[in-house]
C-alpha positions in Angstrom: 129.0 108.7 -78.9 127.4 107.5 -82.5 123.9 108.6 -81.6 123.3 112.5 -81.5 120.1 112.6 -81.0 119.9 111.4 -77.5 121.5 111.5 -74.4 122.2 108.0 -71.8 120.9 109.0 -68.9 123.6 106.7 -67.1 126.5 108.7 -69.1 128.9 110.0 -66.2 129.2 113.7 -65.7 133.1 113.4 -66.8 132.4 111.3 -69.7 129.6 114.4 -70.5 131.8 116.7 -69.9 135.0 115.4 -72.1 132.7 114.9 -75.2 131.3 118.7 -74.3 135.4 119.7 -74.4 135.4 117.7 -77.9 132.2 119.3 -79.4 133.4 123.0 -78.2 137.4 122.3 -79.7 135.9 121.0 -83.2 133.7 124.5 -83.4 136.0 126.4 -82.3 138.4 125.2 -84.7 136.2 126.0 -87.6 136.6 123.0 -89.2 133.1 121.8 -89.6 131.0 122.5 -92.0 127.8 124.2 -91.2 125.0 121.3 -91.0 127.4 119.7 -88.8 128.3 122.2 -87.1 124.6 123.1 -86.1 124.4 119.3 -85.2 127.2 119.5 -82.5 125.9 122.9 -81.0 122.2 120.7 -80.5 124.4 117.9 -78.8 126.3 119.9 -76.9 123.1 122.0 -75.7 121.7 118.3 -74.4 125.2 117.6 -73.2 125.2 120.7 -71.0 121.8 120.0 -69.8 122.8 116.9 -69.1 125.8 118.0 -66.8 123.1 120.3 -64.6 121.1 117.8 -64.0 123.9 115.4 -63.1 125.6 118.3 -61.0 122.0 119.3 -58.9 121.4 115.5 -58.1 124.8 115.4 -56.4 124.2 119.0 -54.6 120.9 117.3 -53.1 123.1 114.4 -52.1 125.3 116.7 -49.8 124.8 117.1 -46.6 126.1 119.6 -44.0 126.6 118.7 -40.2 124.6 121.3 -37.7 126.6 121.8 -35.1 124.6 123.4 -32.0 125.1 126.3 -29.4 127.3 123.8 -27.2 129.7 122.6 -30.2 127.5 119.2 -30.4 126.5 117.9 -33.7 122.9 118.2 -33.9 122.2 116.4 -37.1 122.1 116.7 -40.9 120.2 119.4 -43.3 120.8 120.1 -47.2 124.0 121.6 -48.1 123.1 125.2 -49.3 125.3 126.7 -52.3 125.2 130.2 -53.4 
């Protein structure tokens, strides 16, 4: 990713996630110098955002089947995650 600054909104969650992994390994490594380093901790900040939002769209996606009284599915509601 060449461009800091911003985030695709069509970037995958893994591909979000591997350049998070990146960012984290180069500052733990201490081998950034500080102005960089500060510009990695912004992208991974927008990076990890990123990932919650992409995460919470896919927890609205799922679905749970309701099974009734007499062992009959009665339909679909939101999964529920705690």
């Amino acid at each position: 990713m060449t461009d800091t600054a911003t985030i695709p909104a069509d970037l995958s969650f893994e591909d979000a996630l591997q350049r998070l992994e990146q960012i984290v390994q180069k500052l733990e490594s201490g081998q950034a110098p500080l102005e960089e380093s500060i510009a990695l901790y912004e992208e991974g900040a927008r990076l990890k955002a990123h990932c919650e939002e992409r995460l919470k769209a896919a927890q609205l996606r799922v679905e749970k089947i309701v099974v009734g009284p007499d062992g009959a599915a009665r339909g679909v509601e939101p999964a529920e995650f705690t």
